[in-house]
N, C-alpha and C positions, 0 to 999 in steps of 0.2 A: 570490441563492438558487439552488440547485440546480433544474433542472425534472426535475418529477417523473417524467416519462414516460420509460419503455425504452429502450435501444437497440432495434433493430427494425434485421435485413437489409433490405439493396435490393432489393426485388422484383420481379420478371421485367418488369412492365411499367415499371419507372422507370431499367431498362438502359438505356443507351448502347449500340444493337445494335452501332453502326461501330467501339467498344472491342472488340467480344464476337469481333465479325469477325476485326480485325488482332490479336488473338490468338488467335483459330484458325490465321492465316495464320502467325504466328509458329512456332505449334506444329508446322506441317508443317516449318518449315524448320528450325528446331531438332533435331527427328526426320531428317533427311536427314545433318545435320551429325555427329549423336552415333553413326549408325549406322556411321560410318565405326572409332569405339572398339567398338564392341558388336562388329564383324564383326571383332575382330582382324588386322583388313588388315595386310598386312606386303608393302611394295612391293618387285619382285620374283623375289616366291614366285608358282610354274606354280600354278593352279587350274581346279574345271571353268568357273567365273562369272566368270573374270579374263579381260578383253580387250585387251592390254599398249595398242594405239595408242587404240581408243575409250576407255578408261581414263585414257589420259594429258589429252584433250580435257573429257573429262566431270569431272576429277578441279578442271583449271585451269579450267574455268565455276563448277564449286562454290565456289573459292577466291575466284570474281570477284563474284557473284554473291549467295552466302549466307554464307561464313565472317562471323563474326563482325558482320553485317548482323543480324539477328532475335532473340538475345539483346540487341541493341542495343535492339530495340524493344518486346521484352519487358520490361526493364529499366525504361524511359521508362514502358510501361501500367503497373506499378507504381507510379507515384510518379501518375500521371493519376489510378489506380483511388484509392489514398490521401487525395488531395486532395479526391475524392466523397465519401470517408465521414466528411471534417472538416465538408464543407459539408451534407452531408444528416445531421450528427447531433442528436439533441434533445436533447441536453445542455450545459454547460457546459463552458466549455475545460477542464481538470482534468478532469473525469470523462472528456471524450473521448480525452483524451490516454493517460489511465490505461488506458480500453477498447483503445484503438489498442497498446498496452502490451501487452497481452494478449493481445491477436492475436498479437502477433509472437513470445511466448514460444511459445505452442503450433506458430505455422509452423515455430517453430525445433524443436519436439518431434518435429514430422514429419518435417521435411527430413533430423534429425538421423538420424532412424528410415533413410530414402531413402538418404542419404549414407552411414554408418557402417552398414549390412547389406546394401542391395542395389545401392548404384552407384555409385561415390565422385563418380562425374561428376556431380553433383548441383549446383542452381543456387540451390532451397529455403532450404535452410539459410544462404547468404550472403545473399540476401534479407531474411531474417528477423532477420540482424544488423545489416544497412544500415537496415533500416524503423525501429530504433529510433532510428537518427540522425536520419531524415529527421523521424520525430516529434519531437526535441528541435531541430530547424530549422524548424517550423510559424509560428511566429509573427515570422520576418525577411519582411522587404519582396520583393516578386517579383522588382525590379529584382538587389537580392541574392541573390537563388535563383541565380537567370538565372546573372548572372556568375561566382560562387558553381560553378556545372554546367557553365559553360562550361570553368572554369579548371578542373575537375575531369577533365572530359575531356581533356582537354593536357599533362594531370600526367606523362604516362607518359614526351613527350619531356624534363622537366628532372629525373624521378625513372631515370631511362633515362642521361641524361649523366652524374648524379652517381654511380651504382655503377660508370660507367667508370673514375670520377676517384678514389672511394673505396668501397674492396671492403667496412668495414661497412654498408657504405646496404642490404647483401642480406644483413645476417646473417638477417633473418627464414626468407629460402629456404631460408639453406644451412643452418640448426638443423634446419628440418622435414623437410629434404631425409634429414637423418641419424637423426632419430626416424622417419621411414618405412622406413631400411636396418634400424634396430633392429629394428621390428616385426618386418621380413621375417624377419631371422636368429631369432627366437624361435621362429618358425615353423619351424626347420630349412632356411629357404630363404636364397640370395642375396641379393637384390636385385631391384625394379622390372625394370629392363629384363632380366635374366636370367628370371625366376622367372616373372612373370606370367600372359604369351600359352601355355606350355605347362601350368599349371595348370590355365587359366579353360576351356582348349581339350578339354584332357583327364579332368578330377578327374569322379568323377559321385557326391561328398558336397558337401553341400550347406552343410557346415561348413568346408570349405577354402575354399569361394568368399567364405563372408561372414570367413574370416580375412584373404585378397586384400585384398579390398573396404575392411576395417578398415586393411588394412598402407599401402593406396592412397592413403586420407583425407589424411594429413600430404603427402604427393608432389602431392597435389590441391590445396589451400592454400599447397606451396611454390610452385607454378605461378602460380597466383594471383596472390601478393606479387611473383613475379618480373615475369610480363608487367603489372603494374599495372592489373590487372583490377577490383582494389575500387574505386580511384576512378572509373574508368570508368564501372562499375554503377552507384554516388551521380550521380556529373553525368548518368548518364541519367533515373535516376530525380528528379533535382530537376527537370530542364527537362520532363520529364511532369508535374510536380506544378505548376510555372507554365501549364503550358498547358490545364489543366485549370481552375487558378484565375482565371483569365483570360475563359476561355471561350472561348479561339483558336480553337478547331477552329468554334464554330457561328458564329464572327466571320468567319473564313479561305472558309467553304464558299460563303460568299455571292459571293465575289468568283473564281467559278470557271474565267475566262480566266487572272486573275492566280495563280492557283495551276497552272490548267495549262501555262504559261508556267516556273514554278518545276519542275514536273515533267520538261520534256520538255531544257529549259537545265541541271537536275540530271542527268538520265543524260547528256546529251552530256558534261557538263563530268567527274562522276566516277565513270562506268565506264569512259571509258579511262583516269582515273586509277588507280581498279582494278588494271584492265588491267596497268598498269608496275608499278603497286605489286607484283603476282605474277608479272610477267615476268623484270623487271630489278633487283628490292628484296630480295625473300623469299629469305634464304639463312639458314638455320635455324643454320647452325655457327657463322658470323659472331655474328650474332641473339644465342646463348648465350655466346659470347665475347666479348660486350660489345669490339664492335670498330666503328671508325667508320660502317663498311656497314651494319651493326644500326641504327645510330642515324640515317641516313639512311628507313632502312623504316619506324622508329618515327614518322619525322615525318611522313611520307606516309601511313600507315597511321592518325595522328593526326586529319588532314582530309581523310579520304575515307568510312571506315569508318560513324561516325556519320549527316554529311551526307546519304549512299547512303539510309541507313537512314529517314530523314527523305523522301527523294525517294518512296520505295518508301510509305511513310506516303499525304502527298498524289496519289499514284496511286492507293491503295483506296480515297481518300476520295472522289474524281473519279468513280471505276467506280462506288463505292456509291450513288452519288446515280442512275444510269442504270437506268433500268427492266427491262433485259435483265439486264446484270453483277447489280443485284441480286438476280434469281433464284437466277442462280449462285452468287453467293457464300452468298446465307443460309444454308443448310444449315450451313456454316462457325463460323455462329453456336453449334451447338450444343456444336463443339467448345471453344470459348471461353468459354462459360458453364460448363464442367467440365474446363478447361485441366487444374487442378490434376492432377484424377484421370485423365486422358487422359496426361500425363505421367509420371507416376509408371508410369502401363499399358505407355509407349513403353518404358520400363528393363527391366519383367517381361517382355515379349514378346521382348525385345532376349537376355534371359538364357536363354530358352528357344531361341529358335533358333541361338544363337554356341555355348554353353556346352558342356562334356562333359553336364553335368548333363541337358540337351535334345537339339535334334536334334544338335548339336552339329557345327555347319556355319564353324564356325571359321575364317579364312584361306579362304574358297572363293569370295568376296563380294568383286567389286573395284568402285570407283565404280561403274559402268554397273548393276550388278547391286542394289548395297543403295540406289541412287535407286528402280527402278523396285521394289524390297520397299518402300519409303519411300511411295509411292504408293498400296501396296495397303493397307499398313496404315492410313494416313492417310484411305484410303476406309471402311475397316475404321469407323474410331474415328468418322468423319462419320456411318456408319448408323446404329450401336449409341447414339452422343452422343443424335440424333433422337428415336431410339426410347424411349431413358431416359428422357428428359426430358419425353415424353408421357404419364408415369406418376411422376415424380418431380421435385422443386423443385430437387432441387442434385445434382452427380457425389456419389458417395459419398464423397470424401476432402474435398470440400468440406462433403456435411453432417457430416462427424465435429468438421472444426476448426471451422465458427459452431456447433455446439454445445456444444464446448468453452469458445468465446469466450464465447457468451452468457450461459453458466450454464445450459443446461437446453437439456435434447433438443430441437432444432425441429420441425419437423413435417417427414414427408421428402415424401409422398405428395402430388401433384397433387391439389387438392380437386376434389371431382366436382358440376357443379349437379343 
């Protein structure tokens, strides 16, 4: 029999603060990563913020550092946060699945919203299509998750070999590739790399940008399919979904020599692989010409990128537990508990300052300059996070979709005793 009782959100006291945390931390380093597309950089072009040699330093620290690091662990707290609302739900399997259903149709509403008007670079909406798988894989065995995530993340070196060996394996790219030239031409414009950066740089209608933005989408999803980013997303988010189901993290915390032992043998072992990976690997021509050099990157970029991402995990988890670092971090919390709407914030703020539409500071922003913007904003969204949340339950983009989910307005307001 069905039980009777609601769904019910998680409420603030039955958070995982050290979830809420490593996605704050996420979120700054995500925002470091995308400000690099917001700022129109275009390497070089003379500007007043561009400083050609600190640039080239700060540019290959970000590469080593954060690329593709914190979407990684973003990725993985999705499928973590998923696996709490299997386990914290009062229902039966079928209605939760159904609820979990429904969640993900409305993320996909918004994302779609996020994606298709204001930022193609959007991460939402591929979430919200993967969440439906991860729901129809709920009830396999962890050891099959596991494997299952593992082999998912690795896909990209034998989905990688075989568009070497046979050119339909990327028809998916190259169709989208060519419905985003369509769009553009309907537009009156070129193409992507033609048309873009002097549009977004210069237009000050606000309907040329969301027509970009729409033309982008398909170019955004070819990228996607090509770097083999969707499997990547799943096998991170299923090995969060075991380690949540598991209980790793309050198993692992206990044993805190043996984790930081993992932490300090993880950087040594792959940040200099890092390291080579962008020294000696990264050659973007190659890369797209599916040529042996590409497929060298791809495997090293295979077992490093992840692993990093996991090292960088177990070192908040070590700091969290320290009575110092967790002062400093909590704050962090706040951004984490309203990721959503803090993200969505990082795009508008991103369009305001690059855009003609805004200040329109376009091309003026080289590494050095949109880290330390990355910063202030990031302190930005830690005050205002705080501040909300001392007067309200959820970021605003979060109470829209649990009220959508639940069927009925939540309450937004912080109750007062």
């Amino acid at each position: 029999m069905e039980n009777s009782k609601p769904f019910a959100p998680i409420n603030k006291q039955n958070r995982i603060e050290y979830l809420d945390m490593v996605r704050g931390i996420a979120i700054f380093g995500i925002l470091i990563a995308n400000l690099r597309w917001f700022s129109l950089y275009t390497p070089g072009v003379p500007a007043r913020f561009i400083f050609p040699e600190i640039d080239h330093t700060v540019r290959l620290l970000q590469y080593i550092f954060i690329e593709g690091k914190f979407y990684s662990i973003f990725s993985l707290l999705f499928g973590w946060g998923m696996a709490i609302q299997i386990e914290r739900s009062r229902r039966d399997d079928a209605s939760t699945a159904a609820f979990l259903k429904r969640r993900m149709w409305f993320m996909l509403l918004l994302g779609g919203i996020h994606m298709f008007v204001i930022w193609e670079g959007d991460i939402v909406f591929l979430y919200g299509l993967m969440g439906f798988i991860l729901v129809s894989l709920r009830k396999y065995s962890n050891r099959t998750l596991l494997i299952t995530g593992i082999a998912l993340l690795l896909s990209p070196i034998f989905l990688y070999f075989l568009k070497m060996q046979f050119s339909w394996v990327n028809w998916p790219s190259d169709i989208l590739y060519e419905v985003g030239e369509k769009v553009y031409q309907m537009q009156g414009l070129i193409d992507q790399d033609t048309s873009r950066t002097p549009v977004l740089a210069e237009t000050t209608n606000i309907f040329s940008i969301v027509g970009i933005t729409w033309a982008d989408a398909p170019y955004r999803f070819a990228y996607l399919f090509f770097v083999s980013r969707i499997p990547k997303v799943l096998g991170a988010m299923l090995i969060g979904f075991v380690i949540a189901r598991t209980d790793f993290y309050t198993k692992a915390i206990q044993y805190k020599t043996r984790m930081l032992q993992f932490f300090v043998v993880g950087l040594l072992i792959f940040v200099p692989l890092n390291t080579v990976l962008v020294l000696h690997l990264k050659n973007e021509d190659a890369y797209y010409a599916l040529q042996t050099e590409g497929l060298y990157y791809v495997v090293v970029y295979a077992f490093t990128i992840f692993p990093l991402s996991l090292v960088y995990m177990a070192g908040l988890a070590l700091a969290f537990e320290k009575r110092w670092a967790h002062k400093i971090l909590k704050p962090v919390l706040s951004v984490g508990r309203t990721a959503f709407s803090n993200y969505v914030g990082q795009s508008l703020i991103g369009i305001i300052l690059f855009y003609g539409i805004g200040f329109g500071w376009a091309q003026q922003f080289g590494p050095l300059a949109w880290t330390i913007l990355a910063v202030i904003i990031f302190s930005a969204e830690v005050i205002i996070s705080s501040i909300w949340l001392k007067y309200f339950r959820f970021g605003l983009l979060e109470w829209i979709w649990r009220s959508f989910t639940y069927r009925k307005v939540q309450p937004l307001l912080v109750a007062r005793k």
